[in-house]
N, C-alpha and C positions, 0 to 999 in steps of 0.2 A: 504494500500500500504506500502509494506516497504522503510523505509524514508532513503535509499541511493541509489545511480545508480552502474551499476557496474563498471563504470571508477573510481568511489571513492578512493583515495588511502588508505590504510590500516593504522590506529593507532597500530605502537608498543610498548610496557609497557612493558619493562626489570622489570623482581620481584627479584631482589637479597633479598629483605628484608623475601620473603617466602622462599627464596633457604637455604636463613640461620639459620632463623630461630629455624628451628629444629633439630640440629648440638648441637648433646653433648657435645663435645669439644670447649670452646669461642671461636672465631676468634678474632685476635688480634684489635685493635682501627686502630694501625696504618695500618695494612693488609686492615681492610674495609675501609679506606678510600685513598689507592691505588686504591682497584679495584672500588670503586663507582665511582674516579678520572676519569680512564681509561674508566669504562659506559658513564660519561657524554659526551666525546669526539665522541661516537660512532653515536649520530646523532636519538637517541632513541624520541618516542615524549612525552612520562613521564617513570620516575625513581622511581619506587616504593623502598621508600630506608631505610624505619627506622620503627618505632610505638613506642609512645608515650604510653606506658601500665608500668603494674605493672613489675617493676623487677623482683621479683619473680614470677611470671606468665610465662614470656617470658626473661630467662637471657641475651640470645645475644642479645636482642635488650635493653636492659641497657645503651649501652654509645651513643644511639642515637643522642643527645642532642653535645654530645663531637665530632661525625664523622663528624655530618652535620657543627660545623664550620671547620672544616680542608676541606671540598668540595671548589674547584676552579669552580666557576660558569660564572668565566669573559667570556667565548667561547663557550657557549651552551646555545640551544634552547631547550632542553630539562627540562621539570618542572617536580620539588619534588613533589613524595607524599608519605604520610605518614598516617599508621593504628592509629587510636585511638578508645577507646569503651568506652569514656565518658566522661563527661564535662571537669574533671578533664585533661585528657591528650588532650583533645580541644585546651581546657586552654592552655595547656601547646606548642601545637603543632602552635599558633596563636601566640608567641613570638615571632617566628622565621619568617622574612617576606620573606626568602626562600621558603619556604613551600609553594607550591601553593594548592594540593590537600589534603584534610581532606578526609580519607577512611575509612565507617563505616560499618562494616561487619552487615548482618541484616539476621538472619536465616530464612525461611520458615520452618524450624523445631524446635517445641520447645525444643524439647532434646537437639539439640545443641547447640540453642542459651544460655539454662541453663550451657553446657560445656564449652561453648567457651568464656562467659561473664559473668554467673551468674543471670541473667537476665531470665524473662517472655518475649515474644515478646510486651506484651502489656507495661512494665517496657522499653525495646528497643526503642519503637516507638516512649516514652514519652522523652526519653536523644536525640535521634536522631532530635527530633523537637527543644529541647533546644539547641544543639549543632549547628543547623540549624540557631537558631538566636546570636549564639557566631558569627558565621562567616558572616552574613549580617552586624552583626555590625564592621567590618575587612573586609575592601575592599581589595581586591590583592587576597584573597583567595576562593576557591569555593571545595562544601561538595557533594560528590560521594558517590555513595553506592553498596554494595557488597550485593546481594541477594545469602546467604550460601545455597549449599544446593539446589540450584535453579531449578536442574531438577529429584528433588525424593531424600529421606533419607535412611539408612538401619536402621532406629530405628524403624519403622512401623509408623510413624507420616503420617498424612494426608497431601497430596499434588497432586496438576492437577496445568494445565497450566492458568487455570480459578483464584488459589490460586494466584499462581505469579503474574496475571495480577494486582489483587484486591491490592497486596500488592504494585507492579509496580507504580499503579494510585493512591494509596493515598501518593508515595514521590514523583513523578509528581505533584500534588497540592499541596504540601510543596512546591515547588520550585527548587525539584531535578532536574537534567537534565541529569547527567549520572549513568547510570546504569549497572554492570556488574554481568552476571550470573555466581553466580560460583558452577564448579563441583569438590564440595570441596574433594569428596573420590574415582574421578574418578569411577565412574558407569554409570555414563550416556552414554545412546547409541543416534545413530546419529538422527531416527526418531524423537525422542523425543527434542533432542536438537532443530534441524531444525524446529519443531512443534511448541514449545514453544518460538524460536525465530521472526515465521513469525507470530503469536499469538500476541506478545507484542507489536511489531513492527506496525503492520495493525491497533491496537487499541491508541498507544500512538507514533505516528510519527516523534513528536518534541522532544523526550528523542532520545540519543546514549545509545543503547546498547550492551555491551561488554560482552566479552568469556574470564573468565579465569577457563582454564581447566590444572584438575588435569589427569594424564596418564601413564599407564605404555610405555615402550619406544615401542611397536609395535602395541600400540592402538590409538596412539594419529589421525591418518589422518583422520578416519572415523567423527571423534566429531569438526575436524575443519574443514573438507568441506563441514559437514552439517551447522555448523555456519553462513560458507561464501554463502552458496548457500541459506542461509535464509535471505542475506542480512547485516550480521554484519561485521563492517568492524575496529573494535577495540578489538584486543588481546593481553592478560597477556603472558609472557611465561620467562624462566628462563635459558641463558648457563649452556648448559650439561645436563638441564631437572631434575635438585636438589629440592627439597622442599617438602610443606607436611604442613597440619594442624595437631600440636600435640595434640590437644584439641578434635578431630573428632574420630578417631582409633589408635588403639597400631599400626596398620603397616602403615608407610606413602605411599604415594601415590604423586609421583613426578610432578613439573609442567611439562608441554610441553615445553620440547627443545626449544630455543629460533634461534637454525640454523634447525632445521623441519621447525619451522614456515617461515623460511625466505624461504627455498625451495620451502613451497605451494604458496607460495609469488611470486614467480619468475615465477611457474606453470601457475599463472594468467595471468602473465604477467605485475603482480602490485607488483614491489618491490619496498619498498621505497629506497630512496638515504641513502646511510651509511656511514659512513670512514671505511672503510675496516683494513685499520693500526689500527687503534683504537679496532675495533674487534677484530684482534688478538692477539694485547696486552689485552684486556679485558680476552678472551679463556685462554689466558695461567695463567696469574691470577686465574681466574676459576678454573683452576688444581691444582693452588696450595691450593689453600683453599678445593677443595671438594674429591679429589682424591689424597694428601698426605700421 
């Protein structure tokens, strides 16, 4: 059975942290922490906001550490999260008692876990468990995981929905509990998604698992109603629909719109509550950093 009803109301995950990511140009310290400012007011129910990684790896996400103390958290119910891909930025991400979510991106492909990390899946599994017990020992905080890649590769690496579950079930018995598939190069089509969702779902009922989808701007509806019509009721998405893994393909592939998603939302009939001021001051923000 899959483990939500449809009255559920939908988790939404603003990603500024993927929107920007991949932006040649820095964004300034003080610009990102206007607009992450302006995200928290918006009523989101996590902020994907920073990553704890190598500087040179990922440069705009460099003053992470600097943005998150300039965040005003006094008026929001929305909780940080934050990428890391290893003990090291764990470490480092568990300093900060803002921080609520540790996000550990886990490929189903080996080719990209090698691109994206450096890393064997079976080198992954092993940080991913260590990191698992940085954060048991840090109460306040709880460790998510990002299944890359989650619905097929374009490297020719082996993958079915049997893979995902295998991988699924053995961070369920670590102690995972949320789980987010991502279609990190935007390929995946909707059967497949929907498949693969009520597949997880039917087998592990006590996991949340989440949709973050990569899309171009007239593909995205098909991949999130097959999501929602398999039952997932937690989505990734990004104002203006900016973003992209630079570590997957030379051409990025942008999140889903974060006002699509709020449309198919409304569709339902399940929108959540927002401050709508907030939002547009957020949007306008958005322009000036991605369409300057």
């Amino acid at each position: 059975m899959v483990n939500v009803t449809p009255t559920d109301p939908p988790q939404l995950i603003e990603c500024p942290r993927d929107a920007m990511q991949g932006l040649q140009q820095f964004v300034p310290t003080k610009l990102k922490i206007r607009y992450l400012n302006a995200l928290l007011r918006v009523g989101y129910h996590s902020l994907d906001f920073g990553s704890f990684v190598s500087p040179k790896a990922v440069p705009q996400m460099a003053d992470t550490a600097e943005v998150l103390a300039g965040l005003d958290l006094s008026e929001t119910q929305t909780r940080l999260l934050a990428i890391v891909l290893n003990e090291r930025g764990a470490s480092e991400a568990l300093t900060h008692d803002a921080v609520y979510y540790l996000g550990f991106p886990f490929s189903l492909s080996e080719t990209f876990q090698q691109r994206n990390a450096r890393q064997s899946l079976i080198e992954a599994w092993e940080v991913l468990l260590r990191m698992r017990d940085l954060v048991l020992a840090k109460p306040g905080h709880e460790l998510l995981t990002y299944l890359s890649m989650g619905f097929g590769n374009p490297y020719g690496d082996a993958w079915s929905k049997e893979l995902a579950l295998e991988w699924a079930g053995r961070m369920h018995e670590a102690g995972i509990r949320i789980i987010a598939l991502a279609d990190t190069v935007g390929t995946a089509q909707g059967p497949t998604i929907g498949e693969t969702f009520r597949h997880l779902s039917a087998h592990l009922p006590e996991v949340t698992f989440g949709g973050h989808f990569h899309a171009t701007p007239t593909g995205w509806h098909s991949k999130v109603d097959a999501a929602w019509q398999a039952g997932c009721r937690r989505f990734d998405g990004a104002l203006l629909g900016f973003g992209g893994c630079p570590f997957a393909q030379d051409e990025l592939v942008g999140n889903i719109a974060t006002e699509n998603l709020l449309g198919y939302f409304s569709s339902q009939n399940a929108a959540p509550q927002l401050n709508t001021e907030a939002l547009g001051e957020a949007q306008a923000i958005a322009r000036e950093i991605f369409l300057h």
